[in-house]
PyMOL Python script that loads the backbone (N, CA, C, O; Angstrom):
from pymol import cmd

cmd.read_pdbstr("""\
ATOM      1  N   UNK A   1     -34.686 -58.555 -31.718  1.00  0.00           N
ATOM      2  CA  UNK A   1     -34.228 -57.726 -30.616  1.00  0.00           C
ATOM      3  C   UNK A   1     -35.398 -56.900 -30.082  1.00  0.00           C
ATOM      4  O   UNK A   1     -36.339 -56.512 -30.774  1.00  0.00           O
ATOM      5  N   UNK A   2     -35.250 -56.694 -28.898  1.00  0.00           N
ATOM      6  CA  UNK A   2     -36.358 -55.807 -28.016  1.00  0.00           C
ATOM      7  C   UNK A   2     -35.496 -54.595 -27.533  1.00  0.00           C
ATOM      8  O   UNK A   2     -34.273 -54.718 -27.601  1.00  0.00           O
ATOM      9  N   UNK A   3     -35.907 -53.706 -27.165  1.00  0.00           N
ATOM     10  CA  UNK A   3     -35.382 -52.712 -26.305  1.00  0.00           C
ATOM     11  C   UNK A   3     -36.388 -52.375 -25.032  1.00  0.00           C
ATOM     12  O   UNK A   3     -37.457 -51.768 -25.094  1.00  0.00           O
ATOM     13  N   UNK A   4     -35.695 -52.984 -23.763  1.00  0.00           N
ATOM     14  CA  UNK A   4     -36.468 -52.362 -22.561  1.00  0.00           C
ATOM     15  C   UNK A   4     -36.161 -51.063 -22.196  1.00  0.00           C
ATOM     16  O   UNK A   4     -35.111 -50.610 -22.652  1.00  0.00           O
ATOM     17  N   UNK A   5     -36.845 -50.347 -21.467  1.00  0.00           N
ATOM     18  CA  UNK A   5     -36.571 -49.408 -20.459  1.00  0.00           C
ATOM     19  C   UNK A   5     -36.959 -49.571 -19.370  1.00  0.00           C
ATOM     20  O   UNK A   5     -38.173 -49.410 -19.242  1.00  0.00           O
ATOM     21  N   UNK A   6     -36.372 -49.854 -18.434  1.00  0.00           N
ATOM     22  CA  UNK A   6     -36.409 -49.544 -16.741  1.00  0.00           C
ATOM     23  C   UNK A   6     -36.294 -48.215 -15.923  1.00  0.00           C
ATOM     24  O   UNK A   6     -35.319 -47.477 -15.786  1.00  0.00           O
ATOM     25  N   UNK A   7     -37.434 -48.126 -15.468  1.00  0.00           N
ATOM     26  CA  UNK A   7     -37.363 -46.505 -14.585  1.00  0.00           C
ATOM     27  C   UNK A   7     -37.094 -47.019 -13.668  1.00  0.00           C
ATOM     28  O   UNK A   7     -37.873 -47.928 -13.382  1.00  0.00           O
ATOM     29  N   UNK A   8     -36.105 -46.834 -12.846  1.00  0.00           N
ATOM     30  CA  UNK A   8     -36.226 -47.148 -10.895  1.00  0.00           C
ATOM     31  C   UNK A   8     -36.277 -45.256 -10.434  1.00  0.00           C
ATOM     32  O   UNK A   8     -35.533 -44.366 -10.846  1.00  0.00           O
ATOM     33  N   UNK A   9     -36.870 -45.210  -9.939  1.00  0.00           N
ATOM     34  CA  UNK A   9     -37.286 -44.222  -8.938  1.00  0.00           C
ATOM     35  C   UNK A   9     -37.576 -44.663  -7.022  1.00  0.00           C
ATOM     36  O   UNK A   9     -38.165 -45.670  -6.629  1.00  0.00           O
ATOM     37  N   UNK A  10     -36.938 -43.532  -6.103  1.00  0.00           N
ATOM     38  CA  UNK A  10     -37.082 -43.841  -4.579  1.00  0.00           C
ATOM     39  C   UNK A  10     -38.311 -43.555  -4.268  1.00  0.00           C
ATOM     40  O   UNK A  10     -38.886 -42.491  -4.500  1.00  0.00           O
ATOM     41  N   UNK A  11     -38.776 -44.577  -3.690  1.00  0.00           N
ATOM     42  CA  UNK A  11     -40.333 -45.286  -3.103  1.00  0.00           C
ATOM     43  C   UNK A  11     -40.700 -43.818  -2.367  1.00  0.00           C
ATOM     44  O   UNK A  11     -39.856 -43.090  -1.844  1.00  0.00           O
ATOM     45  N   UNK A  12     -42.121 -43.546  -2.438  1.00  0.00           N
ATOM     46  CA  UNK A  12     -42.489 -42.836  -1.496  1.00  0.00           C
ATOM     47  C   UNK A  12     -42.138 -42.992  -0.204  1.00  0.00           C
ATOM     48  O   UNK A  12     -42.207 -44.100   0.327  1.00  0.00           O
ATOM     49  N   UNK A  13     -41.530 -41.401   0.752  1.00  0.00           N
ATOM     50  CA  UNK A  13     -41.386 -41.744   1.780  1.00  0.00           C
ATOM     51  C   UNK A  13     -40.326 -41.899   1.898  1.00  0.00           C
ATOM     52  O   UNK A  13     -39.939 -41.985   3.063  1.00  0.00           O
ATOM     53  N   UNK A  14     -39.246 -42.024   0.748  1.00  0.00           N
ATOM     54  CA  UNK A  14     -37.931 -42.222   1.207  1.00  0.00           C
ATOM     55  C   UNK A  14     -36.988 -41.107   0.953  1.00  0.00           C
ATOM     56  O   UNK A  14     -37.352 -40.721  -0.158  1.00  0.00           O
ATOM     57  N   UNK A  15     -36.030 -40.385   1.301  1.00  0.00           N
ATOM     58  CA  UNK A  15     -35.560 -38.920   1.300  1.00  0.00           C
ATOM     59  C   UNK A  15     -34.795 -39.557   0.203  1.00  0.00           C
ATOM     60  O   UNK A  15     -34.366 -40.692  -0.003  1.00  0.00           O
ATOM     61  N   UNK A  16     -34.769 -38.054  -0.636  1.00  0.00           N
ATOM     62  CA  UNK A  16     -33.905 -37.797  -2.091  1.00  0.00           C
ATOM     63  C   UNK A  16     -33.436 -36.715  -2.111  1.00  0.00           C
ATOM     64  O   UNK A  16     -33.949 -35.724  -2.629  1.00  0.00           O
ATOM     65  N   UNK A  17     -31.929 -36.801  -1.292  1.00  0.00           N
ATOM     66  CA  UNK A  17     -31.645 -35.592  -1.223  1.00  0.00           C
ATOM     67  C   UNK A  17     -31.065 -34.651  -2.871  1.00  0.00           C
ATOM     68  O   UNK A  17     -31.020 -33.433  -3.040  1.00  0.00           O
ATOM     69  N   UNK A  18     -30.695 -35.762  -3.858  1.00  0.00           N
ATOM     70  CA  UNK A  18     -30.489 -35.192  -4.765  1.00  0.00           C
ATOM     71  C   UNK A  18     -31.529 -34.378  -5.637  1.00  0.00           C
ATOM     72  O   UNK A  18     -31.243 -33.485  -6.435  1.00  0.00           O
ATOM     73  N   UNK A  19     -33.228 -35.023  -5.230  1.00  0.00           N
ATOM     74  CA  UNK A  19     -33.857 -34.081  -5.739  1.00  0.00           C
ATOM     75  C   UNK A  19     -34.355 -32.993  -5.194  1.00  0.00           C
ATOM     76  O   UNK A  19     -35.140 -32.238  -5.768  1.00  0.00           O
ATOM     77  N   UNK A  20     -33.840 -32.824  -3.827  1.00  0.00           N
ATOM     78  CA  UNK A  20     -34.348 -31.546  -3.014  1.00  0.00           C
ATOM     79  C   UNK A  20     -33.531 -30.442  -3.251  1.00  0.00           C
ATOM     80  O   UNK A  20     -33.825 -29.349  -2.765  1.00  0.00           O
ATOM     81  N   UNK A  21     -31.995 -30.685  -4.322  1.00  0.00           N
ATOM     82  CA  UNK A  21     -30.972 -30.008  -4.182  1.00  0.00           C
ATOM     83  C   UNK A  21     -31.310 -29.696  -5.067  1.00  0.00           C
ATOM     84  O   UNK A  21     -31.239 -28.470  -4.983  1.00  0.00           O
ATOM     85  N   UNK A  22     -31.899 -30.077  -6.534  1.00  0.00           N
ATOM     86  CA  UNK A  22     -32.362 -29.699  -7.421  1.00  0.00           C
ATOM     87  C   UNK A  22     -33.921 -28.734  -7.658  1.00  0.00           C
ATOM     88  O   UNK A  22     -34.453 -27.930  -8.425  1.00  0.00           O
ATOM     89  N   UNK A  23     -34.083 -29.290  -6.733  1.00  0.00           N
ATOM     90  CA  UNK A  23     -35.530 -27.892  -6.514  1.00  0.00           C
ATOM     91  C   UNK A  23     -34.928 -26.889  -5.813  1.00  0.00           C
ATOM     92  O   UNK A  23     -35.390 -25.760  -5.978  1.00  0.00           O
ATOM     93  N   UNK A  24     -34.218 -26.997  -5.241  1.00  0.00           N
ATOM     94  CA  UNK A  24     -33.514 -25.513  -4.737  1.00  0.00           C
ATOM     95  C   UNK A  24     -33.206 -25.002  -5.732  1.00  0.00           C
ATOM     96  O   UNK A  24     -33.657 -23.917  -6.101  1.00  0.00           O
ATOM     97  N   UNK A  25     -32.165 -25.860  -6.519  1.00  0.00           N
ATOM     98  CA  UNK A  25     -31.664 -24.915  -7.233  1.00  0.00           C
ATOM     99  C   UNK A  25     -32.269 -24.301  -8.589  1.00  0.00           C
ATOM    100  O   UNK A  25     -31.960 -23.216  -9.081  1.00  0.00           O
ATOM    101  N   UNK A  26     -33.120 -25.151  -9.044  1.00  0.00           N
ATOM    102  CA  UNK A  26     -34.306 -24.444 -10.079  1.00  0.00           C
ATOM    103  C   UNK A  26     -35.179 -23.319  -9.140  1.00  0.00           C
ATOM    104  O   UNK A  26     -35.773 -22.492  -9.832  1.00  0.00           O
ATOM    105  N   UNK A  27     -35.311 -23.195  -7.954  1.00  0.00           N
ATOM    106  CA  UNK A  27     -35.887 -21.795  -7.273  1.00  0.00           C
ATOM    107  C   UNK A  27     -35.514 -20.851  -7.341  1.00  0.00           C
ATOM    108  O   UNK A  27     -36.021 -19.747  -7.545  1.00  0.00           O
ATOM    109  N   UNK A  28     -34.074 -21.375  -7.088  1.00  0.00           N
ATOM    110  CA  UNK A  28     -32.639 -20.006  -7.625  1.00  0.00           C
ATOM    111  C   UNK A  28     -32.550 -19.721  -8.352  1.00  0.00           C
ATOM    112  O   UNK A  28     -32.300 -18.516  -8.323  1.00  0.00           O
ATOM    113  N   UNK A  29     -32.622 -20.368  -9.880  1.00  0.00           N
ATOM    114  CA  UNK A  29     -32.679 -19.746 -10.718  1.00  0.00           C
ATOM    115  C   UNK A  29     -33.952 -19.153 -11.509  1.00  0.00           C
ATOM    116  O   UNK A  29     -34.047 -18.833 -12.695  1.00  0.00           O
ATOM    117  N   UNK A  30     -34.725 -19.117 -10.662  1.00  0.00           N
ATOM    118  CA  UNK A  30     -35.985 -18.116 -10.864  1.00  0.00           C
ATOM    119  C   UNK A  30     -37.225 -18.953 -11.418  1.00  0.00           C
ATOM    120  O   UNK A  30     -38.260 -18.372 -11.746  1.00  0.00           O
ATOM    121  N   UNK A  31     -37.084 -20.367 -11.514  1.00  0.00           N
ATOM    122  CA  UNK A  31     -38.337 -20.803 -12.098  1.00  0.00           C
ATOM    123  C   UNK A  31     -39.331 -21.288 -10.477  1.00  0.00           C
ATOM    124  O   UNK A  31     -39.116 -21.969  -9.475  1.00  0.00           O
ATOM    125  N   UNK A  32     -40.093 -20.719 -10.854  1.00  0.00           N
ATOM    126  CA  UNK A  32     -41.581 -20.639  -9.962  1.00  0.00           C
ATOM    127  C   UNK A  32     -42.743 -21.990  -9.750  1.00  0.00           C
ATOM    128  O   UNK A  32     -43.230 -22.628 -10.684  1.00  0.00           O
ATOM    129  N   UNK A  33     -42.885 -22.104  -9.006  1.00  0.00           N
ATOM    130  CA  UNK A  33     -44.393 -23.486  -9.121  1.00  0.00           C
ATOM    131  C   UNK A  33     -43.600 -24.957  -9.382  1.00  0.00           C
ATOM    132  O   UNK A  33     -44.278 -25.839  -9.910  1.00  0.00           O
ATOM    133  N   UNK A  34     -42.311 -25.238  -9.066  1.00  0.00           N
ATOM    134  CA  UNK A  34     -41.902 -26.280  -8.877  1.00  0.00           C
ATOM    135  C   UNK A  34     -41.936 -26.688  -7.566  1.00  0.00           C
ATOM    136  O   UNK A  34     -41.436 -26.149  -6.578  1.00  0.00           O
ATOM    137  N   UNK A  35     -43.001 -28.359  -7.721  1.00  0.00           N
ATOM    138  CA  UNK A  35     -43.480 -28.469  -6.339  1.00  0.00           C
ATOM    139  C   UNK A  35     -42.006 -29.244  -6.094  1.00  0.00           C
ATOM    140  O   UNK A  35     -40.945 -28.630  -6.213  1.00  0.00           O
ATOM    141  N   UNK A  36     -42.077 -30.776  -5.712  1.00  0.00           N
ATOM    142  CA  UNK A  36     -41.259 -31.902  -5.465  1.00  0.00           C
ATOM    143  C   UNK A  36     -40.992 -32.524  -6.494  1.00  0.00           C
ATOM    144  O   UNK A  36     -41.708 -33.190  -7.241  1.00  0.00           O
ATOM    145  N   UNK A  37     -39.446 -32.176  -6.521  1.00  0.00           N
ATOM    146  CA  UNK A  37     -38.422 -32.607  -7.561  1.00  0.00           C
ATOM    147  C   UNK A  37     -38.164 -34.548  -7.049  1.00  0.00           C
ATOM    148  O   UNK A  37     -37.896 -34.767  -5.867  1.00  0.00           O
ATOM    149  N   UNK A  38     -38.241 -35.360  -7.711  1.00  0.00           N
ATOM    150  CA  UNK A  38     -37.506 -36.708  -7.611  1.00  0.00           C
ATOM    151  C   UNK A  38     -36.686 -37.064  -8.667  1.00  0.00           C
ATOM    152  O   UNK A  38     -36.901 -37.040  -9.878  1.00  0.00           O
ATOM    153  N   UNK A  39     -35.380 -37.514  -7.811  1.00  0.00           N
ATOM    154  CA  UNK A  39     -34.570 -38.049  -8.996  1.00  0.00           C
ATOM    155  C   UNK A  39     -34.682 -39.738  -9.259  1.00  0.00           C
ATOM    156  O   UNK A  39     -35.117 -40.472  -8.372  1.00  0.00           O
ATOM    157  N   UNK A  40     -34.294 -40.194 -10.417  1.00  0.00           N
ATOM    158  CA  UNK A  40     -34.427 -41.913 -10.510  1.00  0.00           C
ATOM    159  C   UNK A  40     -33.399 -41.822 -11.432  1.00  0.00           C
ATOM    160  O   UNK A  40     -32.693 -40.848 -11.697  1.00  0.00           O
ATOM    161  N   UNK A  41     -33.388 -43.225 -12.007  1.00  0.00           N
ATOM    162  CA  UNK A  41     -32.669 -43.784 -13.004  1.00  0.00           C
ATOM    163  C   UNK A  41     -33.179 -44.237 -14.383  1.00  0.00           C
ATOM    164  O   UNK A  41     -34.395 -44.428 -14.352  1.00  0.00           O
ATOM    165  N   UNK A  42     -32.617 -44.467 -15.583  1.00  0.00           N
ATOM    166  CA  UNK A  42     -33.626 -44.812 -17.065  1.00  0.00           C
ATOM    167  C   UNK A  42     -32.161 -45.686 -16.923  1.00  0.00           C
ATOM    168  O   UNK A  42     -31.037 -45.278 -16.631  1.00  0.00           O
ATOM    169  N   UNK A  43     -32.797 -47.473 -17.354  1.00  0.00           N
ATOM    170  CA  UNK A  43     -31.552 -48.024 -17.945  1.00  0.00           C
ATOM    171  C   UNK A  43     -32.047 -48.646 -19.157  1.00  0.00           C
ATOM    172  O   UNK A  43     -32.963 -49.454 -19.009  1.00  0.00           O
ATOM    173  N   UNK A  44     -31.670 -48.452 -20.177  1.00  0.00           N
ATOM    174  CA  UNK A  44     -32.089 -48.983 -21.487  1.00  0.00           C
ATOM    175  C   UNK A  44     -31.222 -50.500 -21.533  1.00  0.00           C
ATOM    176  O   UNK A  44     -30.103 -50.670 -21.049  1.00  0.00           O
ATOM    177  N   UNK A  45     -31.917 -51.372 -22.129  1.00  0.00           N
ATOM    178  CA  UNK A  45     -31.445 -52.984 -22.589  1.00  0.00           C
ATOM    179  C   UNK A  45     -31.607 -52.900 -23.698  1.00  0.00           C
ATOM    180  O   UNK A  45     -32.152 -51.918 -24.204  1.00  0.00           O
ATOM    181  N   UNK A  46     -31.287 -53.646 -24.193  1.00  0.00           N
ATOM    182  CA  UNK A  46     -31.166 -54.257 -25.363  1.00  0.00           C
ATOM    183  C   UNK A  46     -31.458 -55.632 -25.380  1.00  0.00           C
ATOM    184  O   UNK A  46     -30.440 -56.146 -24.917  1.00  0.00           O
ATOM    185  N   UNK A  47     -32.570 -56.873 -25.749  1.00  0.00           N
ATOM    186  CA  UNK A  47     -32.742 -58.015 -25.138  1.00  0.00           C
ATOM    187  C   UNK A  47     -32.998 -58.898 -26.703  1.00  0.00           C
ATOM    188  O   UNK A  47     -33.727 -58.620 -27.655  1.00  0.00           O
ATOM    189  N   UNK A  48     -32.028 -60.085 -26.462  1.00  0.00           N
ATOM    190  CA  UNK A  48     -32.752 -60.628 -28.053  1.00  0.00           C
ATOM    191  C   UNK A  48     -33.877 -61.456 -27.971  1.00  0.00           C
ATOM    192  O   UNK A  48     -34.205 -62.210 -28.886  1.00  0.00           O
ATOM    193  N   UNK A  49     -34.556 -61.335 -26.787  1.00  0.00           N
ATOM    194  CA  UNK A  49     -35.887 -61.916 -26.887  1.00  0.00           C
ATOM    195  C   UNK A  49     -36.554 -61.684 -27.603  1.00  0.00           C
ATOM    196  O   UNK A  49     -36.835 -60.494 -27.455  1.00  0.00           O
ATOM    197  N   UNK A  50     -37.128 -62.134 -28.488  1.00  0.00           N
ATOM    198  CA  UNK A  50     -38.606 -61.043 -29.268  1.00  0.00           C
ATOM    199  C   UNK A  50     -39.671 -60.993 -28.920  1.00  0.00           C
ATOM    200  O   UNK A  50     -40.473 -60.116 -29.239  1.00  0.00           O
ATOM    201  N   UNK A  51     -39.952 -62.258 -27.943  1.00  0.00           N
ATOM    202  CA  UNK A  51     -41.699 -61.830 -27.687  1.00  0.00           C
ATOM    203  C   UNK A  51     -41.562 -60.747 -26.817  1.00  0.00           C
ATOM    204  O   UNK A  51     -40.560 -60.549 -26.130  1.00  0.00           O
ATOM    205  N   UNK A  52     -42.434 -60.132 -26.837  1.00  0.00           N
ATOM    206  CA  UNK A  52     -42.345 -59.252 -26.078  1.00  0.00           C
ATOM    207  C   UNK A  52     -42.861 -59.411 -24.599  1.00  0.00           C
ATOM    208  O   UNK A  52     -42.275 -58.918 -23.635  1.00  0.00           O
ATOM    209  N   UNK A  53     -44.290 -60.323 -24.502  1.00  0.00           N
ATOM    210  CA  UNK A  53     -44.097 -60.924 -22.564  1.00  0.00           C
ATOM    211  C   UNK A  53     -42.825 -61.132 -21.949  1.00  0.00           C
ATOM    212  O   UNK A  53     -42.368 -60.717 -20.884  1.00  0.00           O
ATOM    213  N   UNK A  54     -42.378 -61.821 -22.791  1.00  0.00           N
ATOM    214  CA  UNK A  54     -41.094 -62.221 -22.421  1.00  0.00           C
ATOM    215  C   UNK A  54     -39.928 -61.584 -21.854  1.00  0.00           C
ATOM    216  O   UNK A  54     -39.389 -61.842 -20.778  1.00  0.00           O
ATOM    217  N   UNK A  55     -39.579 -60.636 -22.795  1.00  0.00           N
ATOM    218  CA  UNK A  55     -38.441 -59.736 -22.772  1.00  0.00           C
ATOM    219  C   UNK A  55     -39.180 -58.802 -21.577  1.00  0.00           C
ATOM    220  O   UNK A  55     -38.381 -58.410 -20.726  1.00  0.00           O
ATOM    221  N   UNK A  56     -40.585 -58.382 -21.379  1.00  0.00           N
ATOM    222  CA  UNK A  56     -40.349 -57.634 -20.507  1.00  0.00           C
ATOM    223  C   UNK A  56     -40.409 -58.360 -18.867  1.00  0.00           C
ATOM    224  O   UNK A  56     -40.112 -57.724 -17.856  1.00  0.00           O
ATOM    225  N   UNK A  57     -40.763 -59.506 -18.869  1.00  0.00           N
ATOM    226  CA  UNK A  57     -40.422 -60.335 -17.553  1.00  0.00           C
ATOM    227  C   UNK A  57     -39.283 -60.604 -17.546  1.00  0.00           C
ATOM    228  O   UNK A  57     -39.067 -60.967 -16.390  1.00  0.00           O
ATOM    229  N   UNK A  58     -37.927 -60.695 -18.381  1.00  0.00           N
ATOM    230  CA  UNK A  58     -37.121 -61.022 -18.554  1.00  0.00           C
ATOM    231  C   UNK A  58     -36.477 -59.318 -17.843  1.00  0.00           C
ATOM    232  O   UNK A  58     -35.692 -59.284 -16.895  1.00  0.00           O
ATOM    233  N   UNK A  59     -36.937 -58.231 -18.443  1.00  0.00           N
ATOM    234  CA  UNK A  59     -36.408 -57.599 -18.181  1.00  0.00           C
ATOM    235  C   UNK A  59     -36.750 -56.901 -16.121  1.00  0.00           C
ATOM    236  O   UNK A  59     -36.021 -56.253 -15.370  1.00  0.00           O
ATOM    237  N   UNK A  60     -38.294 -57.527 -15.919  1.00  0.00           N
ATOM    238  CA  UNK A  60     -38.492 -57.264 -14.749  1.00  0.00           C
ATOM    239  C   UNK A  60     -38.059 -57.875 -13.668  1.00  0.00           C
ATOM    240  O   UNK A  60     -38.224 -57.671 -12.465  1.00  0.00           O
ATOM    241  N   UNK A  61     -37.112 -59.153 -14.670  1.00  0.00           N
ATOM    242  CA  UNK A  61     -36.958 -59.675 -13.440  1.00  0.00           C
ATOM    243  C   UNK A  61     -34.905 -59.087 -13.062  1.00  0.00           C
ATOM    244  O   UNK A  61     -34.326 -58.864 -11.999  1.00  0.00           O
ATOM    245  N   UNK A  62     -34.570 -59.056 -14.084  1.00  0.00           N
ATOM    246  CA  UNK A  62     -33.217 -57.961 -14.234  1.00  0.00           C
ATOM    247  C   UNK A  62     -33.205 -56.924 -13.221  1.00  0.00           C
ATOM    248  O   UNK A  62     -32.202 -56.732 -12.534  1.00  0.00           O
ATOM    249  N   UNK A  63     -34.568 -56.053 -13.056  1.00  0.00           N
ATOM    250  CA  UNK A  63     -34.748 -54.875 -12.257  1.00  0.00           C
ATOM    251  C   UNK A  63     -35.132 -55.380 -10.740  1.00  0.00           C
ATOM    252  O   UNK A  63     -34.867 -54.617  -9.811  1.00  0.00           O
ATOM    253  N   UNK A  64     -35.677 -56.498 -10.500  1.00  0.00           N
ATOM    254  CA  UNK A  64     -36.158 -57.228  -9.002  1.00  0.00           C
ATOM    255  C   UNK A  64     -34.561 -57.369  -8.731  1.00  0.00           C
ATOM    256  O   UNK A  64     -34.009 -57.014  -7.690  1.00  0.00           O
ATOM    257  N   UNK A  65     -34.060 -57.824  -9.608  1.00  0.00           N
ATOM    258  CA  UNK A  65     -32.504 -58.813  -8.868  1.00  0.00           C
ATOM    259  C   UNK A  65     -31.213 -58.118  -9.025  1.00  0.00           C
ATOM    260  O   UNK A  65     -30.204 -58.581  -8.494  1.00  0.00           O
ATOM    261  N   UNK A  66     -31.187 -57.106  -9.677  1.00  0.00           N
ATOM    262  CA  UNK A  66     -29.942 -55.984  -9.937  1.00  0.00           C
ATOM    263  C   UNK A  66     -30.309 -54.280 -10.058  1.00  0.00           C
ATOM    264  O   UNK A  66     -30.101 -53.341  -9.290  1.00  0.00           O
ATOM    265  N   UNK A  67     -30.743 -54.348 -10.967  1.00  0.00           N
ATOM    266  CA  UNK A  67     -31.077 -52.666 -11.454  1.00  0.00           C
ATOM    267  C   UNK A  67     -31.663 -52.075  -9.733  1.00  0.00           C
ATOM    268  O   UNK A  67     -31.023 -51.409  -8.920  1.00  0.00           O
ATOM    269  N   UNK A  68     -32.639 -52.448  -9.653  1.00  0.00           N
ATOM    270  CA  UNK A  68     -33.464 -51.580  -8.426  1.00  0.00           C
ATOM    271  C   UNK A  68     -32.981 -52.526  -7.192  1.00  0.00           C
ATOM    272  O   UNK A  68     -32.771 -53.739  -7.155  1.00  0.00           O
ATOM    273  N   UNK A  69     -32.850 -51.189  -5.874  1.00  0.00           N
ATOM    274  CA  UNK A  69     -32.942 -51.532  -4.648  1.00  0.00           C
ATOM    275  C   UNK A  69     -34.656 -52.058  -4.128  1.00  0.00           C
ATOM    276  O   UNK A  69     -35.202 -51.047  -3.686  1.00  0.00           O
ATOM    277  N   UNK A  70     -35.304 -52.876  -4.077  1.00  0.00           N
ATOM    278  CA  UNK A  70     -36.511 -52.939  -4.582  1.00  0.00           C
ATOM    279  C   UNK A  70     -36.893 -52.278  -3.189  1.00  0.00           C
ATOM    280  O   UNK A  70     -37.951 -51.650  -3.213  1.00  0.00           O
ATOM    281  N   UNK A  71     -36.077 -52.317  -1.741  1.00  0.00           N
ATOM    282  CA  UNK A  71     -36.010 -51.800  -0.259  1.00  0.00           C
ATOM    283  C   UNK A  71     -36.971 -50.731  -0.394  1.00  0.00           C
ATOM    284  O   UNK A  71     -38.106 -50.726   0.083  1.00  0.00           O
ATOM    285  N   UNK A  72     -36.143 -49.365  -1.433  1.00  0.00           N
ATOM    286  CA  UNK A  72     -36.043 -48.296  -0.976  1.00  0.00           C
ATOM    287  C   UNK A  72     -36.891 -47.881  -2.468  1.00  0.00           C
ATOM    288  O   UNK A  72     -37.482 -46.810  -2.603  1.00  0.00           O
ATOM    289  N   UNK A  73     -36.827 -48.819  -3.405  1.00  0.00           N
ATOM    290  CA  UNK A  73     -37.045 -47.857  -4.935  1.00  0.00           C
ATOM    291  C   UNK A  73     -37.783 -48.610  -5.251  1.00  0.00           C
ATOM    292  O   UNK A  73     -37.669 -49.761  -4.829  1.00  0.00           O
ATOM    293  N   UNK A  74     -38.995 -48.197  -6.257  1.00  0.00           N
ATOM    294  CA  UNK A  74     -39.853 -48.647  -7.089  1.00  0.00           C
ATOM    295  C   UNK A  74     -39.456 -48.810  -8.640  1.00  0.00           C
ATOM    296  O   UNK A  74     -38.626 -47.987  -9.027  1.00  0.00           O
ATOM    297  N   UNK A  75     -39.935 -49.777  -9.628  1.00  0.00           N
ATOM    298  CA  UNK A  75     -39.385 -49.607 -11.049  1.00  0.00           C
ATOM    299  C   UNK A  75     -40.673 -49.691 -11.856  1.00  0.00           C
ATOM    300  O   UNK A  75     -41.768 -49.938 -11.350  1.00  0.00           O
ATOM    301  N   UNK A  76     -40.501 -49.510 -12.896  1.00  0.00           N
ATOM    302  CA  UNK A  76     -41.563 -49.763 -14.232  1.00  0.00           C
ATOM    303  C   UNK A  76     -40.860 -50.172 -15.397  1.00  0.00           C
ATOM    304  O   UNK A  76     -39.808 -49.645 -15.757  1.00  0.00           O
ATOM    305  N   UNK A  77     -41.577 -51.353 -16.148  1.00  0.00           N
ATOM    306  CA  UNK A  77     -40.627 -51.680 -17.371  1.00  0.00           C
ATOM    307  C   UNK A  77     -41.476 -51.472 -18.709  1.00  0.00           C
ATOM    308  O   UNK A  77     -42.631 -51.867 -18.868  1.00  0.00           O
ATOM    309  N   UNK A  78     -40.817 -50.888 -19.501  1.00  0.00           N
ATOM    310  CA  UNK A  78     -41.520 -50.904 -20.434  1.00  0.00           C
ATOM    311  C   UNK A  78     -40.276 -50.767 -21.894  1.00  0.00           C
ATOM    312  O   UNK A  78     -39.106 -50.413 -22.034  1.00  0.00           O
ATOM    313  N   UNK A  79     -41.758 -51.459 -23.045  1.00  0.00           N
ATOM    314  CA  UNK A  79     -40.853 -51.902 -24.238  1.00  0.00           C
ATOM    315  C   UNK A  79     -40.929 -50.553 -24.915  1.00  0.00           C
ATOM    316  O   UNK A  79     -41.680 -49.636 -24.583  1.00  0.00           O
ATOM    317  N   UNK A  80     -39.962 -50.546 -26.014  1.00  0.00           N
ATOM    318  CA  UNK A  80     -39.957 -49.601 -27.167  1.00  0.00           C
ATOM    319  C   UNK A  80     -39.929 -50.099 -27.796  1.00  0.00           C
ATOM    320  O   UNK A  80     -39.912 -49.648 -28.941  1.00  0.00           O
TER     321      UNK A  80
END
""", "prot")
cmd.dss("prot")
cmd.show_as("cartoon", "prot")
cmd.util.cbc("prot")
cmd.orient("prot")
């Protein structure tokens, strides 16, 4: 067994309003020097591939064809 992780995060350039709502609201509550908040996603797999090239093309290609809007969002895969 492998375990992937997939980050999808929104591509530069593309509005996140959920993380602008969240830098507001960490302003409000008094923390200081927070530049630009972005929100994304972590999806953990579970893959019984073992090689590990494998599982993680296996898993990049999971994130090209489902997980990520590839349009609007960028991903990174990586093993644990």
């Amino acid at each position: 067994m492998t375990k992937a992780l997939v980050t999808v995060m929104p591509k530069a350039g593309v509005l996140d309003p959920q993380g602008k709502a969240i830098g507001h609201a960490l302003g409000t509550l008094g923390f200081e020097g927070v530049g630009e908040v972005r929100t994304g996603k972590v999806i953990e797999l579970e893959l019984a591939e073992a090689d590990p090239a494998k599982a993680k093309a296996l898993a990049e290609e999971m994130a090209r064809k489902l997980l990520a809007n590839t349009v609007i969002e960028s991903f990174r895969v990586e093993l644990a």
